[in-house]
C-alpha positions in Angstrom: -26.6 151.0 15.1 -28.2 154.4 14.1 -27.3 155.9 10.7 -24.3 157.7 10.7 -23.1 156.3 13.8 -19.5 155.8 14.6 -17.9 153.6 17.4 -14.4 153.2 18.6 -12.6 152.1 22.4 -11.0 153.5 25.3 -8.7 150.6 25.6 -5.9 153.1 23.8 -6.1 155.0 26.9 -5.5 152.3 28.8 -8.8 152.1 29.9 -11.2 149.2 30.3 -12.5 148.3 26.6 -15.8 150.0 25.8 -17.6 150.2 22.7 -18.6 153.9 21.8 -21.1 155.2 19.2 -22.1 158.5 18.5 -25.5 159.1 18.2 -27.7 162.0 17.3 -30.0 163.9 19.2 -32.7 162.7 17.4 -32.0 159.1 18.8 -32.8 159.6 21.9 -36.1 159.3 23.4 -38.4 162.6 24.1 -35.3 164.8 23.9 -37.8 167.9 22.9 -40.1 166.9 26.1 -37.5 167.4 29.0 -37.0 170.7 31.3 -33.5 171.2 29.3 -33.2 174.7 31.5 -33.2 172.7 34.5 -30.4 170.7 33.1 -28.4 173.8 32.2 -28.4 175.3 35.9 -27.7 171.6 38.1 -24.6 171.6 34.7 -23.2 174.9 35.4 -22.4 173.8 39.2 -20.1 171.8 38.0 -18.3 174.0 35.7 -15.7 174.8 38.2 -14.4 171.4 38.0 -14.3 171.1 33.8 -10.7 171.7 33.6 -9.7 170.3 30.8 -9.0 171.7 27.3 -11.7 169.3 25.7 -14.6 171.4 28.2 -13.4 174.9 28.4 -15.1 176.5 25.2 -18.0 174.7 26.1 -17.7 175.5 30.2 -17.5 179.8 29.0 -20.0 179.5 26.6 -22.6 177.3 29.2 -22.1 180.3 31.7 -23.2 182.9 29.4 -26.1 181.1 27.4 -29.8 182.4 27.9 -32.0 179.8 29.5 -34.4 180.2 27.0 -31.6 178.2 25.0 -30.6 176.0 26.7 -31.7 173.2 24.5 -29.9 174.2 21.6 -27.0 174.8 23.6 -26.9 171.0 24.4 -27.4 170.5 20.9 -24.7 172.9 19.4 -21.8 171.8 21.9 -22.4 168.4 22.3 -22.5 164.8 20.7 -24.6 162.3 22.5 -22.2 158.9 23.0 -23.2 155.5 24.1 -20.7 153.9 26.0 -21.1 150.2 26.5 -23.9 147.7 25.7 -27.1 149.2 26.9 -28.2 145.4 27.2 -26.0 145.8 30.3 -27.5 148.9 31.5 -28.5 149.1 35.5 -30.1 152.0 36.6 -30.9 152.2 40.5 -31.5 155.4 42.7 -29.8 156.6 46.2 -31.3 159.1 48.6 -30.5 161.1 51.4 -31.8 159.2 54.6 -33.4 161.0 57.7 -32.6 158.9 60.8 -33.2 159.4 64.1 -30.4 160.0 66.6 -29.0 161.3 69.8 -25.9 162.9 70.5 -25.0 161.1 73.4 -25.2 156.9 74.1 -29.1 156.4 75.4 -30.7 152.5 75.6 -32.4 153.6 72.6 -29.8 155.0 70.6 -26.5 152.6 71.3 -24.8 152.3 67.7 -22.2 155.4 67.5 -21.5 156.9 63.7 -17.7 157.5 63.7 -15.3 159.7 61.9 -12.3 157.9 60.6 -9.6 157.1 63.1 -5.7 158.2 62.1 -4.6 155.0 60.9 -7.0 154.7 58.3 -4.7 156.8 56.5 -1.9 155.0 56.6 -3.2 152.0 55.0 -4.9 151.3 51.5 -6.9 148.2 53.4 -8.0 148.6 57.2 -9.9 146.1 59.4 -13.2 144.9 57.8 -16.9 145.6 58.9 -16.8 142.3 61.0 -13.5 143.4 62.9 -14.7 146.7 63.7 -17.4 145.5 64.8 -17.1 142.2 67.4 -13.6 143.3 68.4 -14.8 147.0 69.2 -11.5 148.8 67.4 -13.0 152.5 67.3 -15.0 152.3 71.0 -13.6 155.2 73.6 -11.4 156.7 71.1 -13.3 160.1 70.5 -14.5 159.1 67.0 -18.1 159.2 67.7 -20.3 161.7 65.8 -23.7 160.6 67.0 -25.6 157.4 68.0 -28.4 155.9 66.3 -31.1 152.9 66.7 -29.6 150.1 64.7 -26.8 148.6 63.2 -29.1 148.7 60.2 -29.7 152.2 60.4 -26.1 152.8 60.5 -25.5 150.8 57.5 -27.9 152.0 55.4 -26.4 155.3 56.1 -23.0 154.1 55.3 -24.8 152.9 51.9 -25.7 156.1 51.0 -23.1 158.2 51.9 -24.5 160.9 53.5 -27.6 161.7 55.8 -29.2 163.6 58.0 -30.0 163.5 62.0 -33.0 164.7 63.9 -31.7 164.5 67.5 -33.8 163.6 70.6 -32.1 166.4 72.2 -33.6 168.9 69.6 -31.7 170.2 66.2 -30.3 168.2 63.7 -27.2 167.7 61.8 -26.0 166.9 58.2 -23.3 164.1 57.2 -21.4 163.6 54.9 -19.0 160.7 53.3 -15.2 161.2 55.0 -13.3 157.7 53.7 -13.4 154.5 54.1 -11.9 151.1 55.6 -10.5 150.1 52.0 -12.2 147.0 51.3 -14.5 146.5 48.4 -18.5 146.7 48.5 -20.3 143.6 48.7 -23.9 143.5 47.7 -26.2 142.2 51.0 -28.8 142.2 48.9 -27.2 139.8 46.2 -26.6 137.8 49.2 -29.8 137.1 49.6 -30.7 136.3 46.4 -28.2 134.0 46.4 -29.3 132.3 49.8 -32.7 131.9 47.8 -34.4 134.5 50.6 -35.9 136.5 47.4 -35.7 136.3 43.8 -33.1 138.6 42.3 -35.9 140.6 40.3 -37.6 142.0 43.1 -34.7 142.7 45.8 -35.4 146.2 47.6 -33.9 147.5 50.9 -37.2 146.4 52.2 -36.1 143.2 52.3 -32.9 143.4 54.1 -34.9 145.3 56.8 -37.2 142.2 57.2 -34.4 139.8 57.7 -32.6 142.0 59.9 -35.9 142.9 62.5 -37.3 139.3 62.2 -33.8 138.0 64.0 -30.9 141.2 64.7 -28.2 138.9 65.6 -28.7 136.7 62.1 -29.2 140.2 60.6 -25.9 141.2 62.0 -24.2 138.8 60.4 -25.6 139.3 57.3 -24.5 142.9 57.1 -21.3 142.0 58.0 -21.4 140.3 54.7 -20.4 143.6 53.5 -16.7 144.2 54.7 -17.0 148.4 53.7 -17.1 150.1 56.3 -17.9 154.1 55.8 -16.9 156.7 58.0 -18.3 160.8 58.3 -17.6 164.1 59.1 -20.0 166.9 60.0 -21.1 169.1 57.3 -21.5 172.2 59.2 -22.5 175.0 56.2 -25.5 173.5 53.9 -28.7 174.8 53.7 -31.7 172.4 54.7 -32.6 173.4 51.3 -29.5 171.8 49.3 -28.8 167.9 48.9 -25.9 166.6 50.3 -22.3 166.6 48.5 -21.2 164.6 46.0 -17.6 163.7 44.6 -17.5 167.1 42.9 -17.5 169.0 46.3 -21.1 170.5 45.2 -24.4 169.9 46.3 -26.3 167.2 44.6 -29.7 168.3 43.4 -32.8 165.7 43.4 -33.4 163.8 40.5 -30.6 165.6 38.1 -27.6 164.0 40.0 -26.5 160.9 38.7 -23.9 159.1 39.9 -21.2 156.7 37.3 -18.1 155.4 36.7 -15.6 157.8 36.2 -13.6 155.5 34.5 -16.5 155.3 31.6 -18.3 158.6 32.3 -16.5 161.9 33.0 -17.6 164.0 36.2 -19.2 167.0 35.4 -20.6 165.5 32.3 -24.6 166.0 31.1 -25.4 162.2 30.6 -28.8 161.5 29.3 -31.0 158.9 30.9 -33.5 156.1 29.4 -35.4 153.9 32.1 -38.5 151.3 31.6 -39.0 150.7 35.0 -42.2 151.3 36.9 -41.2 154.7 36.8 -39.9 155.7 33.0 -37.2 158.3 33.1 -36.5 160.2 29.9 -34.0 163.0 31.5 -31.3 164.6 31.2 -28.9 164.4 34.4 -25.2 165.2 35.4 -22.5 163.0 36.8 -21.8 164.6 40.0 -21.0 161.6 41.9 -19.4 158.1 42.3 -20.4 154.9 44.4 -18.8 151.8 44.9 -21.1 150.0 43.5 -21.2 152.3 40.4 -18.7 150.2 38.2 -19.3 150.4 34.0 -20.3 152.4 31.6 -24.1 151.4 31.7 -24.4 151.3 35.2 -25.6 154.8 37.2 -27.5 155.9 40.4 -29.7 158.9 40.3 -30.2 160.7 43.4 -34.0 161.0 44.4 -34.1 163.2 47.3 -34.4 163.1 50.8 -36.2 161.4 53.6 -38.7 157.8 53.7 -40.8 158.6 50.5 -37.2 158.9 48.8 -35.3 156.5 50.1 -38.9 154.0 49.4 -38.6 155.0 45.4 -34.9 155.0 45.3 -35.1 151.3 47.3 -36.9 149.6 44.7 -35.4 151.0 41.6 -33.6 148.7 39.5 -34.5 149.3 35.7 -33.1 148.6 32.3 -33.0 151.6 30.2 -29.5 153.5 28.6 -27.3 155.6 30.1 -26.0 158.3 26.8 -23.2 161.1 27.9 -23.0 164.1 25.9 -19.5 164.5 25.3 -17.7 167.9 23.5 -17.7 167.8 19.9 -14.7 166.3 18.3 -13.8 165.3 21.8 -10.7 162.3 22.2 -12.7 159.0 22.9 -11.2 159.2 26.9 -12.0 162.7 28.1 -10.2 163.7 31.0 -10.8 166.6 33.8 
């Protein structure tokens, strides 16, 4: 533990147990060398949803500090905090895909995106994946958005969240994430580390694409291994220029969005990033979003972009690193918003 550090747990909060220690900024690895004004501007789109006592002093003052210091605005409001065993830590990446579509049921394009049917709302827990699927529950009801090429296409989509279509017809539309069928994310890619397909070390979304082309019916099935099922609505007002939106209602911006567990990690939080993957990441980010698959305090998904090249980095990105949140001084160990 670093000198002077001090640790305590959320478990009086009634919380999942997790080890906390303060840290300084000198701990943390080529803090001088990032684009701290960067940080500061992705940070004060999310002051709006800092609501709490513990973040207001530090909300004003963020909207009214130079850029020039925003460094030593970090450093003057903020204690960096390790949450959790970084021997744990997972870091992964999630992008905005581009898929082709149409807007209308072609040969080519025969798997409809749907917006989520009434009942959904009247249940915590709605038919799974599988169900939807082979008993057609949401065909001929109105639901459908857009079609697209695959079931795989779709469900990477679903992954992610969010997307955006280039139709056949011309024009294109943005997506975003409007509920889901209640059940809980199953990893397809775990699955086939378990079935021995690929070792667990080297698992990327490339993989699930090669078992689902080489036989789709088999590939089906293995989707359906996953009972979440995601459902959209249109997101008729962003620029092509923004990312899409995450949990806060704002748009995420490419690799300073990171998404946690908002148990562990409060939204709207700077959280600063260390990765020794083939791509080291020393950065400073901001929880803007949530996942599923986002569970723990040293588990997070930074948001690489848009498109193939983003979706190919974010696809194999699975590093070990640690995952620090810069928390208000003198802040209560749980800080809620």
């Amino acid at each position: 533990m670093p000198a002077g550090a001090a640790q305590g747990t959320d478990a009086a909060h009634g919380l999942p147990s997790a080890t906390r220690t303060v840290l300084s900024f000198d701990d943390l690895s080529d803090w001088p060398a990032d684009d701290h004004a960067r940080a500061l501007d992705v940070f004060r789109g999310t002051l709006a949803a800092l609501e709490s006592p513990a973040w207001q002093a530090l909300s004003d003052a963020a909207a009214r500090v130079e850029v020039s210091r925003a460094r030593a605005f970090f450093e003057h409001w903020f204690e960096p905090t390790l949450i959790g065993d970084p021997s744990d830590a997972l870091i992964t990446g999630y992008f905005e895909p581009e898929l082709r579509a149409s807007r209308i049921r072609t040969t080519r394009y025969p798997v409809p995106l749907y917006a989520p049917p009434a009942e959904l709302s009247a249940s915590d827990r709605w038919a799974s994946r599988a169900e939807i699927e082979d008993q057609n529950l949401l065909a001929g009801r109105g639901l459908e958005i857009a079609w697209v090429e695959s079931e795989l296409d779709r469900f990477f989509l679903q992954v992610q969240g969010s997307g955006r279509l280039r139709f056949a017809e011309g024009g294109d539309l943005r997506l975003g994430y409007d509920g889901k069928n209640g059940h809980p994310y199953r990893s397809v890619g775990k699955e086939l580390v378990r079935r021995g397909v690929v070792p667990e070390s080297e698992i990327t979304a490339d993989d699930i694409r090669r078992v689902y082309t080489a036989d789709p019916e088999a590939g089906r099935r293995l989707l359906q291994h996953n009972p979440s099922f995601v459902f959209f609505r249109v997101l008729p007002n962003l620029s092509p220029d923004e990312g899409p939106l995450g949990t806060l209602g704002h748009p995420v911006t490419a690799g300073r969005t990171l998404a946690v567990d908002p148990e562990f990690i409060p939204l709207g939080a700077p959280v600063w990033v260390e990765t020794d993957g083939a791509r080291p990441m020393r950065r400073l980010l901001v929880a803007q979003d949530t996942g599923s698959a986002i569970t723990g305090p040293q588990r997070a998904d930074v948001f690489i972009g848009t498109g193939d090249a983003a979706g190919g980095i974010a696809g194999a990105m699975r590093d070990p690193g640690r995952i620090i949140t810069l928390l208000p001084k003198g802040a209560p160990a749980r800080v809620p918003l």
